[in-house]
LOKEDO-359672 format. One line per 4 residues: number of its first residue (from 1); for each residue x, y, z of N, C-alpha, C. Coordinates in Angstrom, 1 decimal. Each point is the difference from the previous one (the first is absolute). Layout:
NUM> X Y Z X Y Z X Y Z; ...
//
This chain:
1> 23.8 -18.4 -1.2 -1.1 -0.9 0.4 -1.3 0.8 -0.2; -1.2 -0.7 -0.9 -0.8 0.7 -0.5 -1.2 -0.2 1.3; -0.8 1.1 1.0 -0.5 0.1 1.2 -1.6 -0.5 -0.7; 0.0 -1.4 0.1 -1.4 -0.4 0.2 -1.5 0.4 0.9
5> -1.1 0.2 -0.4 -1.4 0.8 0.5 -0.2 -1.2 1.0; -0.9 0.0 1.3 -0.4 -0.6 0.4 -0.8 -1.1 -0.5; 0.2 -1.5 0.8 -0.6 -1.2 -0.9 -1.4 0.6 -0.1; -1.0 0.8 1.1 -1.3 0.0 0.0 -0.5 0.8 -0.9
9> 0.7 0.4 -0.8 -0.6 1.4 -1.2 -0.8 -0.5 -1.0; -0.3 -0.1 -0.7 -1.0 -0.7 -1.1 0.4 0.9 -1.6; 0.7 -0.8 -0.7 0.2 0.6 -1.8 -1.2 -0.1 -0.6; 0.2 1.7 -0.6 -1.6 0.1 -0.7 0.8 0.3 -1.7
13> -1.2 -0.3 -0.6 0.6 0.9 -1.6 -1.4 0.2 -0.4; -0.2 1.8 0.3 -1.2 0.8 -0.5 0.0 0.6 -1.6; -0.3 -0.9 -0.6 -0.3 0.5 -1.3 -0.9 1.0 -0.4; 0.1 1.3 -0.9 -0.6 1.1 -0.2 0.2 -0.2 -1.4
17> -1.3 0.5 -1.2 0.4 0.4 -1.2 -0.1 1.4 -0.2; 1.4 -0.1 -1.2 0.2 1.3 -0.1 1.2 0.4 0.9; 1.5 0.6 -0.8 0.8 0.3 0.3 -0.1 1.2 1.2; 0.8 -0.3 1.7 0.4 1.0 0.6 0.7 1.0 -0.2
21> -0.3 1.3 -0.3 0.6 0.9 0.0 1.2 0.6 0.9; 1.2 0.1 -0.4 1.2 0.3 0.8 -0.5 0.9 1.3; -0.7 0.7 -0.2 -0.4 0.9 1.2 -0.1 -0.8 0.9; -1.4 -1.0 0.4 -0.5 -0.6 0.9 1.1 -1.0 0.4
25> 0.5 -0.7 -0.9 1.3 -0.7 0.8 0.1 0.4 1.8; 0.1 0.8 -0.4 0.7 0.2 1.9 -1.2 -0.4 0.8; -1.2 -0.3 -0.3 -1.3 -0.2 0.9 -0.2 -1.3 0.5; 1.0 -1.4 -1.0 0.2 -1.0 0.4 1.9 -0.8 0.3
29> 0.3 1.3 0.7 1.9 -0.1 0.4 -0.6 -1.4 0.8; 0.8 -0.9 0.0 0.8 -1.4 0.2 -0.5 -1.1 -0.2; -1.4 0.8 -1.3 -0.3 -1.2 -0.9 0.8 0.1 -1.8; 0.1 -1.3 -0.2 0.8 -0.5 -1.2 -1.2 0.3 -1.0
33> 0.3 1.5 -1.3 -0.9 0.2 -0.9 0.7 -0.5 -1.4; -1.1 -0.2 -0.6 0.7 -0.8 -1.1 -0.8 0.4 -0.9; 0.1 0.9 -1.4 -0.5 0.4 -0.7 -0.5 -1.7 -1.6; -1.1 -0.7 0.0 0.3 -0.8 -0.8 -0.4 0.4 -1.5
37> 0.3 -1.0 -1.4 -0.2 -0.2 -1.0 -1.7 0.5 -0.2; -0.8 -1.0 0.6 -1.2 0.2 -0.4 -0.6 1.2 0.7; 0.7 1.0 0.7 -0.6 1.5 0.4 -0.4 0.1 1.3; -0.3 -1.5 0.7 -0.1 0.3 1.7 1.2 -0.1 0.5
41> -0.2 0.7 1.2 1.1 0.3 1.1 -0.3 -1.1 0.9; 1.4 -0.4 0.8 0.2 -1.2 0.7 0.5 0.4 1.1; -1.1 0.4 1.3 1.0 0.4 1.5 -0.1 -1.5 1.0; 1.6 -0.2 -0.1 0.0 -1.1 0.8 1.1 0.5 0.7
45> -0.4 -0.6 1.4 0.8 -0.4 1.4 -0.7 -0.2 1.3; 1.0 0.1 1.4 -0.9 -0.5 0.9 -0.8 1.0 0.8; -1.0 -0.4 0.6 -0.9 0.6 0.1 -0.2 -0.5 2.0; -0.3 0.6 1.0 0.2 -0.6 1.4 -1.3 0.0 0.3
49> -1.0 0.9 -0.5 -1.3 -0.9 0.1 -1.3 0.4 -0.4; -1.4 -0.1 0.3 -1.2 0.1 -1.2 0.1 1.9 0.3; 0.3 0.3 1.2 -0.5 1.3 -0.5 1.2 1.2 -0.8; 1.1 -0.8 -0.1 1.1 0.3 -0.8 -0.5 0.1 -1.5
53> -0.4 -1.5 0.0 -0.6 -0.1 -1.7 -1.2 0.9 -0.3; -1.1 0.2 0.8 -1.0 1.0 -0.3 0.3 1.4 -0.1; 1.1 0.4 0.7 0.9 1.3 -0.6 0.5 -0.1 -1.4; 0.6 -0.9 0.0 0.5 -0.1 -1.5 -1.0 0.0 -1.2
57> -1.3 -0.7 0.5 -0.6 0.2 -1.6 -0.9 0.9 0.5; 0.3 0.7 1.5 -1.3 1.3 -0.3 1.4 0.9 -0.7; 1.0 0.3 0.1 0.5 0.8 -1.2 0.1 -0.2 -1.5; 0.0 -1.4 -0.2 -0.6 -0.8 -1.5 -1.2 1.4 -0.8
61> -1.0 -0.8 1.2 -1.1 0.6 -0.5 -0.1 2.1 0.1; 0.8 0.7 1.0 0.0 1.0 0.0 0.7 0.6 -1.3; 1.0 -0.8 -0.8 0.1 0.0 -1.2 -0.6 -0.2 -1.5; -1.1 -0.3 0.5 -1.0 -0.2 -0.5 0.3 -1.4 -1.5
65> 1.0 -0.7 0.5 0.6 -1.0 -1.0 -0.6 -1.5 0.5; -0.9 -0.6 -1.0 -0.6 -1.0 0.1 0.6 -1.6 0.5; -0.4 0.0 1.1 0.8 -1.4 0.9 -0.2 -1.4 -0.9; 1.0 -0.6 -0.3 -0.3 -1.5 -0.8 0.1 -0.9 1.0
69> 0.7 0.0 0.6 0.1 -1.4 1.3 0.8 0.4 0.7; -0.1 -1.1 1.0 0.9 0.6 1.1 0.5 -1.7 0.4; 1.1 -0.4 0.2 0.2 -1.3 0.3 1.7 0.2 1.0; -0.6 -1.5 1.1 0.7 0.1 1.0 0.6 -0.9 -0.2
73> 1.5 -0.5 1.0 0.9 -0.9 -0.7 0.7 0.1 1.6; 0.0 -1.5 0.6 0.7 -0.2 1.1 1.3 -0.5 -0.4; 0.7 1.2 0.5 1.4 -0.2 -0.7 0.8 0.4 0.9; 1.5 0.2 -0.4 1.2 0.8 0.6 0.6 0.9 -0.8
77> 0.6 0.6 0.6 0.7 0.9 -0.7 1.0 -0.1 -1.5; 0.2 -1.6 0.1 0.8 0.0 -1.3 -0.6 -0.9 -1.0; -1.6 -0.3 0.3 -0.6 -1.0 -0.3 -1.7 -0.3 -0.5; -0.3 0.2 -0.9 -1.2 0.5 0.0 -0.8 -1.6 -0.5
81> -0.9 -0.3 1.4 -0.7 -1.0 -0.9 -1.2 -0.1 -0.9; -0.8 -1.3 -0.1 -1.2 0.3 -0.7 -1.5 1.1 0.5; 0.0 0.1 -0.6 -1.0 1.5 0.2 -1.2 -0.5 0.0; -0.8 0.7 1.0 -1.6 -0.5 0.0 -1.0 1.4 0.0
85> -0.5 -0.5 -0.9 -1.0 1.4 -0.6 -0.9 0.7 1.4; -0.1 0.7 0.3 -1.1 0.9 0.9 -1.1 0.3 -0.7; -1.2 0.0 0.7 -0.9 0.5 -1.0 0.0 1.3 0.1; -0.4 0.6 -1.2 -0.1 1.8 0.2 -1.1 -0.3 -1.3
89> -1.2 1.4 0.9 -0.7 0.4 -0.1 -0.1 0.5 -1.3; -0.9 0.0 -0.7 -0.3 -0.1 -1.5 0.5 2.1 0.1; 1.1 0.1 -0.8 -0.2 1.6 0.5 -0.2 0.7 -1.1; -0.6 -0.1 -1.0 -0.7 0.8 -1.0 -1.5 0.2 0.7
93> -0.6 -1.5 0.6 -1.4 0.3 0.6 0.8 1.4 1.1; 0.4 -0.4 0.7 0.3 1.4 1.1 0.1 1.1 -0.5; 0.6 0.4 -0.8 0.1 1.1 -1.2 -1.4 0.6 -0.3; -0.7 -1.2 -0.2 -1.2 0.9 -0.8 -1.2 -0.1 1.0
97> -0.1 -0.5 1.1 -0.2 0.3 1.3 0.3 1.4 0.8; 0.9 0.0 0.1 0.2 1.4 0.5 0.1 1.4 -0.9; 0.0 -0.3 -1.6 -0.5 0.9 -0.9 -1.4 0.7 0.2; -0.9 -1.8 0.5 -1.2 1.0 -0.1 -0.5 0.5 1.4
101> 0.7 -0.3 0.7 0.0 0.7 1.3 0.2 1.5 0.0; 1.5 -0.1 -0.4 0.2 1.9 -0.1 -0.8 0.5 -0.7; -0.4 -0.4 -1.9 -1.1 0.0 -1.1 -1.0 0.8 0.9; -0.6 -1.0 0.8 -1.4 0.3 0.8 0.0 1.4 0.8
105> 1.3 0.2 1.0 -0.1 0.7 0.5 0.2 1.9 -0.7; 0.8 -0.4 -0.8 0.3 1.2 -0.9 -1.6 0.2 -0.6; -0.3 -0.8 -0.9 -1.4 0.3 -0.6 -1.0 0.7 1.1; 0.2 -0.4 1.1 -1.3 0.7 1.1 0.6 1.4 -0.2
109> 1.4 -0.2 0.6 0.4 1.2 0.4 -0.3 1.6 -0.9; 0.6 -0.6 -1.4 -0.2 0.7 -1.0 -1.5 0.6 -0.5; -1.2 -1.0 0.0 -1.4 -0.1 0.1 -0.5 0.9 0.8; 0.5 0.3 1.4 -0.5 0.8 1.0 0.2 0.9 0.1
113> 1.4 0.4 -0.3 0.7 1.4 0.2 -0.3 0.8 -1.7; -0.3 -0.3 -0.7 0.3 0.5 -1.5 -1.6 0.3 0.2; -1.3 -1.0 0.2 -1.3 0.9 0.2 -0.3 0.4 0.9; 0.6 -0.2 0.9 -0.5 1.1 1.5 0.8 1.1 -0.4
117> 0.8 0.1 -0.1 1.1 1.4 0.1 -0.7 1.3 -1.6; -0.4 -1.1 -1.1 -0.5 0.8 -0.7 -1.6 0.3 0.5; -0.7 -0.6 0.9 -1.4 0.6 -0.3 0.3 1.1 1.4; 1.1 -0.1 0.5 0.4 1.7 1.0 0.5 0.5 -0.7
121> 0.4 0.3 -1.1 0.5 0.8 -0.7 -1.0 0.6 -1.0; -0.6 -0.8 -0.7 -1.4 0.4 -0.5 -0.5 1.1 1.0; -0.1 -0.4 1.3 -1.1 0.8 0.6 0.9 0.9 0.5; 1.1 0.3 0.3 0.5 1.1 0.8 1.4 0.6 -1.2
125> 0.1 -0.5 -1.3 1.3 0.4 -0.6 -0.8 0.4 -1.5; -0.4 -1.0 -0.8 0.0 0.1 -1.2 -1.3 -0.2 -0.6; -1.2 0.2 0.4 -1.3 -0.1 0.0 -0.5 1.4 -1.4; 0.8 1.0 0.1 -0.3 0.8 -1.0 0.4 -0.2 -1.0
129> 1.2 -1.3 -0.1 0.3 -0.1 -1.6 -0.8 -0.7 -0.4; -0.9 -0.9 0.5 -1.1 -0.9 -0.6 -1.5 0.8 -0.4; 0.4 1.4 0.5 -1.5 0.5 -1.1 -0.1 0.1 -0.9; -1.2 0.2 -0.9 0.2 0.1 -1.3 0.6 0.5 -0.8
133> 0.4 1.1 0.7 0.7 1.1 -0.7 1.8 0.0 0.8; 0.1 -1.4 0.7 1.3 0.1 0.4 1.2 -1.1 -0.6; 0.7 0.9 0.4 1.3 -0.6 -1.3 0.5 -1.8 -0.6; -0.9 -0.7 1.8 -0.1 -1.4 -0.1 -1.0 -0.7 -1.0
137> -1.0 0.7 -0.3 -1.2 -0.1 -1.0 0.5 0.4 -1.4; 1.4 0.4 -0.4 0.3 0.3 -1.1 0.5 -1.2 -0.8; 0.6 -0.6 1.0 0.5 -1.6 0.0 -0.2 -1.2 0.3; -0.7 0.6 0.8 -0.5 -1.6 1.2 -1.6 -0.3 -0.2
141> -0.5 -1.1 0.6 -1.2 -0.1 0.2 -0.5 0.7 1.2; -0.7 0.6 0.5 -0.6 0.3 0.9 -1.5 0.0 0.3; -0.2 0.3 1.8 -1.4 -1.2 0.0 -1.4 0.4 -0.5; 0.3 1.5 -0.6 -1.1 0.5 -0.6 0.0 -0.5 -1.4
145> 1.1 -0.8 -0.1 -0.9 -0.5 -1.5 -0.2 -1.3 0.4; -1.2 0.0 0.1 -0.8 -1.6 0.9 1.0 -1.0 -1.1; -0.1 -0.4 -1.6 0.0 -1.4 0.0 1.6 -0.1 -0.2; 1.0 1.0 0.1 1.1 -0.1 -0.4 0.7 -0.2 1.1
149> -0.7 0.5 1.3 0.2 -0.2 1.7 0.1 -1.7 0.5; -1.5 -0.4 -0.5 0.1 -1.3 0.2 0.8 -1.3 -0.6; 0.8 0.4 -0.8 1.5 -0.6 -0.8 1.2 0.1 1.4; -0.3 1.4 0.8 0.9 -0.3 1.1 -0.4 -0.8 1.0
153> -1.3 0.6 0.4 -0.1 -1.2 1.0 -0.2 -1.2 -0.2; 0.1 -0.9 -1.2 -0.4 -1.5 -0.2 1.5 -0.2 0.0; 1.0 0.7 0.0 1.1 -0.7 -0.8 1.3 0.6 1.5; -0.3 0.7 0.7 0.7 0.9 1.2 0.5 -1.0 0.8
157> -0.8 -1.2 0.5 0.6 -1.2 0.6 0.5 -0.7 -0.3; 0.0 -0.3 -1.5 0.9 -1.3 -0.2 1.1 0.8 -0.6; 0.4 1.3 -0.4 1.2 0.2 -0.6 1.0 0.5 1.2; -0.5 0.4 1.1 0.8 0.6 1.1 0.2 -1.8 0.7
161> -0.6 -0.6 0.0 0.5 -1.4 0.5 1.4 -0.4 -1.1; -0.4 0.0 -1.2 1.1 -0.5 -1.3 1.4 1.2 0.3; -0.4 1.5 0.2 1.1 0.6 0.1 1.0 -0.6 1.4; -0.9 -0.7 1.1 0.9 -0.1 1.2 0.3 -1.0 0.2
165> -0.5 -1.0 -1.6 1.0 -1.0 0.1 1.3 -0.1 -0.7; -0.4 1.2 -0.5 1.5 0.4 -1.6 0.9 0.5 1.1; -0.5 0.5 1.5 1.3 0.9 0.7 0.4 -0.9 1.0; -0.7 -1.2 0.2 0.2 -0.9 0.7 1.3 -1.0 -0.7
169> -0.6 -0.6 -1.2 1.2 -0.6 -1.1 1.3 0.8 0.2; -0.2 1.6 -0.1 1.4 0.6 0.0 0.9 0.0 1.3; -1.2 -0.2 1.0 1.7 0.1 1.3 0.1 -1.3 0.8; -0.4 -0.8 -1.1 -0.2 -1.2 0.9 1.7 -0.9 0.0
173> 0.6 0.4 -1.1 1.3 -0.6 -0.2 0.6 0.6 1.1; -0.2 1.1 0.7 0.4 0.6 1.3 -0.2 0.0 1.0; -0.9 -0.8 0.4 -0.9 -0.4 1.1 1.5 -0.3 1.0; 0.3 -1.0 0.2 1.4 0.0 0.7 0.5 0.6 0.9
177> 0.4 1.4 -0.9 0.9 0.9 0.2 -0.8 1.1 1.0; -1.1 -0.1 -0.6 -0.8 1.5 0.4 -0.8 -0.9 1.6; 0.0 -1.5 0.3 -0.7 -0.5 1.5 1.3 0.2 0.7; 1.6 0.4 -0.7 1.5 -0.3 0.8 -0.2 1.6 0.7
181> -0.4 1.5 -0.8 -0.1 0.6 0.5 -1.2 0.8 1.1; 0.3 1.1 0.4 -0.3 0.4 1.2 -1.3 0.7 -0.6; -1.3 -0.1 0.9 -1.3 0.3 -0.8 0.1 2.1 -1.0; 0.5 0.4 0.6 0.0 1.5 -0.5 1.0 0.0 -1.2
185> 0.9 -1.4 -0.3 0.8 0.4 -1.1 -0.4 -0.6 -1.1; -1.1 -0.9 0.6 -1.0 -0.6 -1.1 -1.2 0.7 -0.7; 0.1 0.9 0.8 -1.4 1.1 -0.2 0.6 1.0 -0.8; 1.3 0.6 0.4 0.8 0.8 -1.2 0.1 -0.6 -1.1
189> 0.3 -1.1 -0.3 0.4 -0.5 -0.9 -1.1 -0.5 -1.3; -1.0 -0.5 0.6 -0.7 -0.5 -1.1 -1.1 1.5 0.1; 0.0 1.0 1.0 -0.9 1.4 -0.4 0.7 0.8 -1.1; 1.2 -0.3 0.2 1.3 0.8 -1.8 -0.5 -0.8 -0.9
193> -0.3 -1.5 0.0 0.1 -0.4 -1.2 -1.2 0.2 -0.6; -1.0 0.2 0.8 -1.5 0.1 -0.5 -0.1 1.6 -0.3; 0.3 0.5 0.9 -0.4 1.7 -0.3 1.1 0.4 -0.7; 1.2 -0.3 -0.1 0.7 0.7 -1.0 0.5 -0.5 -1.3
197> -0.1 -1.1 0.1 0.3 -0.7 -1.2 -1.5 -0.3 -0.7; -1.1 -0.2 0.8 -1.5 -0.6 -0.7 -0.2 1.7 -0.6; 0.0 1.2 1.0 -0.6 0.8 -0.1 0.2 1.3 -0.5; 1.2 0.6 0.7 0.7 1.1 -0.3 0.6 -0.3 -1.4
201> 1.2 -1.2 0.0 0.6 0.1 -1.5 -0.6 -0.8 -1.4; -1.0 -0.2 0.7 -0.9 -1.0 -0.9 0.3 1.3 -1.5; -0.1 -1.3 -0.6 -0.2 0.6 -1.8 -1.4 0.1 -0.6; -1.1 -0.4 0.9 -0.9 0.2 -0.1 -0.3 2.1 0.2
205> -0.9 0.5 -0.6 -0.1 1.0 0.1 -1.4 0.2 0.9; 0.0 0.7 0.9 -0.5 0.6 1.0 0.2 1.2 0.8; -0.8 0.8 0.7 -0.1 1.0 0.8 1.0 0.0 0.9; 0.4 -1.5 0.8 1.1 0.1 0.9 0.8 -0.9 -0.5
209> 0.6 -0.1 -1.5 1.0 -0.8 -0.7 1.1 1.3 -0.8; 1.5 -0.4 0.3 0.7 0.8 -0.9 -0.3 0.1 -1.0; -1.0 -1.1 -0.7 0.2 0.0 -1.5 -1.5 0.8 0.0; -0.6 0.0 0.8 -1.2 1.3 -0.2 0.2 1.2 0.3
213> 0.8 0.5 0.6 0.8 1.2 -0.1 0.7 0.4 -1.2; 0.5 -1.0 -0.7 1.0 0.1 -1.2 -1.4 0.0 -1.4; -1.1 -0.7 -0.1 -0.9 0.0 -1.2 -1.3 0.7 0.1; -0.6 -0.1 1.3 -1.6 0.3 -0.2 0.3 1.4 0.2
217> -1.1 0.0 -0.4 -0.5 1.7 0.0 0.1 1.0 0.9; 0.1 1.0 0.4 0.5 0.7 1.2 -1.7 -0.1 1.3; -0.7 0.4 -1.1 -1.4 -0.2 1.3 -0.2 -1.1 0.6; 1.0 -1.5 -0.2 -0.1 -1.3 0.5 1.3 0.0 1.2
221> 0.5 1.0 -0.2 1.6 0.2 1.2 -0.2 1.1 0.7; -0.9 0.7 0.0 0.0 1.4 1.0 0.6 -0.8 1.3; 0.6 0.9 0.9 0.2 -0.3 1.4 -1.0 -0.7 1.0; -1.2 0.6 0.1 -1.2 -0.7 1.0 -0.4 -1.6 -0.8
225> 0.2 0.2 -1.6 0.1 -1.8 0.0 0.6 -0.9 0.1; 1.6 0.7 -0.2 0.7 -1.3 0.1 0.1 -0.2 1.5; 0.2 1.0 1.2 0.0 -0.2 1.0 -0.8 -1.1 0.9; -1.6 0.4 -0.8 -0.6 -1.2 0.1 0.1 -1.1 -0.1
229> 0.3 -0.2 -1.3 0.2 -1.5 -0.5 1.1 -0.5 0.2; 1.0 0.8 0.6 1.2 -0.9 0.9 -0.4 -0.7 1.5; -0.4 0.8 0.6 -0.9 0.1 1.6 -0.5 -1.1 0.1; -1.1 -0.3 -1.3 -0.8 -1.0 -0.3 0.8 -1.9 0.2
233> 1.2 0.7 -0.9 0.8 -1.5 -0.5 0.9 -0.1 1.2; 1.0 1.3 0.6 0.3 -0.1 1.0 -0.3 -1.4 1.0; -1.5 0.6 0.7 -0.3 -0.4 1.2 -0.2 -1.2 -0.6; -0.4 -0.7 -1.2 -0.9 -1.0 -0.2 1.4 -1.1 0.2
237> 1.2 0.4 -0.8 1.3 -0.9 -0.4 0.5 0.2 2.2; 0.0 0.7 0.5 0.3 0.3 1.7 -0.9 -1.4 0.4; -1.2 0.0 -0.2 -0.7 -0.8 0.9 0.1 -1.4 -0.6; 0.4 -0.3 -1.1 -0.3 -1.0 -0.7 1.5 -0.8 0.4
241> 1.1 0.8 0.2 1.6 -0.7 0.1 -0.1 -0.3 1.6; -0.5 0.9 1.1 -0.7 -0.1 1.0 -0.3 -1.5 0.3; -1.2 -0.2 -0.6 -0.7 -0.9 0.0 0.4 -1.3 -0.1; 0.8 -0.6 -1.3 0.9 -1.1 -0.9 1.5 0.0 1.1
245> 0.3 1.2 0.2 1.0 -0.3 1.1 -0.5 -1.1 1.6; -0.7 0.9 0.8 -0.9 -0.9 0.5 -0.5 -1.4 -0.3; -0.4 -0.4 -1.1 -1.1 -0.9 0.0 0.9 -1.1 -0.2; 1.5 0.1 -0.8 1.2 -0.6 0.1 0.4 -1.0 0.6
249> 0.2 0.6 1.6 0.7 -1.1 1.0 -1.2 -0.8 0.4; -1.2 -0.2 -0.2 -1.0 -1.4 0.1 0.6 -1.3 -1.2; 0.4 0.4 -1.2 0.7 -0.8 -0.8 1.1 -0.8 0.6; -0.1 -1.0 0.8 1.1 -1.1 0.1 0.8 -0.4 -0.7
253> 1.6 -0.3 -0.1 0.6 -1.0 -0.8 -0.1 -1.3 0.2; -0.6 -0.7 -0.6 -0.4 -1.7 0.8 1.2 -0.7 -0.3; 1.7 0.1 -0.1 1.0 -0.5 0.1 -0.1 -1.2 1.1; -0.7 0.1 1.2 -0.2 -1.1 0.6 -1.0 -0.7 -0.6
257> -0.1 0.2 -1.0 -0.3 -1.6 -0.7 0.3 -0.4 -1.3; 1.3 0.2 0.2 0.9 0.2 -1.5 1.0 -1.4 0.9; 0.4 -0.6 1.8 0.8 -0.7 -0.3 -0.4 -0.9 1.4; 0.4 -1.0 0.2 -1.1 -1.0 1.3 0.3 0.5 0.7
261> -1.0 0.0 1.2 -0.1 0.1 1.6 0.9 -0.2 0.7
//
């Protein structure tokens, strides 16, 4: 005898596109998944009630796999009748809604900490490589050359906004994962990816880059510079993962308005 769910349960079938990965399987145990033809995934079964189902597509969404519908079916266990559509919430607009949410917040973040942190550094770290006769003036602009200076400053704001939206774009597919964990592991984590992946192994050559250790010239690697210009990127990539970790959990998942009241 096959043990029937209670009459009061409500049959849902939450359509996702884009095939579930065997891993997650276990995240929806004693729903019926169904891998279809056209590439969405089909979780159906019963469901006992609304905040059951808001569990269910807040792990949808912690998947980060785009919700197509969600439809309910007063039924029984051996019997599924006609299905009546729910409305759900347009979720590409949510998508790009809360892109430029985090977008926004990264951009300040990045904005604030990248020129604050360099104009203390200027004044208390690396102020002597900008003289004329210092090693930054071999290569760089610096502000004694009046009109070559003013190329930085016309141009300083909008490219450190464009760079913190290019680092924004990159951890946004992660956004999810990194509000699931605990704020200090979010701060390790995207401070490695910035300082050690942006900076230390960058292929870019620099003072505090392996590949400037490996090409430039020895008077661009002495110890008192690269020390510097690690210190520099150090604190700036510390306060910036700091920051984006933080600014984070104000970003809502609006799944409560993904299915009715």
């Amino acid at each position: 005898m096959i043990d029937q769910p209670p009459s009061d349960l409500s049959f849902y079938e939450i359509r996702i596109k884009g095939h579930l990965d065997a891993q997650w399987m276990a995240w929806f145990d004693g729903l019926t998944i169904t891998l279809e033809e056209n590439g969405d995934t089909l979780l159906s079964g019963h469901v006992p009630d609304q905040a059951a189902l808001h569990g269910l597509i807040k792990k949808v969404r912690d998947l980060g796999m785009p919700l197509v519908s969600v439809v309910q079916n007063q039924s029984d266990f051996s019997k599924k009748g006609k299905g009546m559509n729910i409305s759900v919430a347009p979720v590409k607009k949510i998508e790009i809604k809360k892109f430029f949410q985090f977008s926004s917040r990264v951009v300040g973040a990045h904005v604030v900490t990248y020129i604050g942190v360099g104009v203390l550094a200027f004044l208390f770290l690396t102020r002597e490589f900008f003289n004329p006769d210092g090693i930054a003036a071999q290569i760089m602009r610096t502000p004694d050359q009046h009109a070559l200076w003013r190329h930085v400053t016309i141009w300083m704001l909008p490219f450190q906004i464009l760079r913190g939206f290019l680092i924004a774009t990159a951890l946004f597919p992660f956004l999810s994962c990194l509000q699931s964990w605990p704020y200090w592991k979010r701060v390790v984590t995207i401070a490695g990816l910035y300082i050690v992946l942006g900076q230390w192994a960058s292929t870019v050559a620099g003072s505090g880059t392996m590949e400037g250790w490996l090409i430039l010239k020895p008077e661009f690697t002495t110890f008192p510079i690269v020390i510097k210009a690690m210190v520099e990127g150090f604190i700036q990539g510390l306060a910036l993962s700091a920051w984006i970790s933080k600014s984070i959990d104000a970003i809502k998942h609006p799944s409560s308005d993904m299915v009715p009241k």
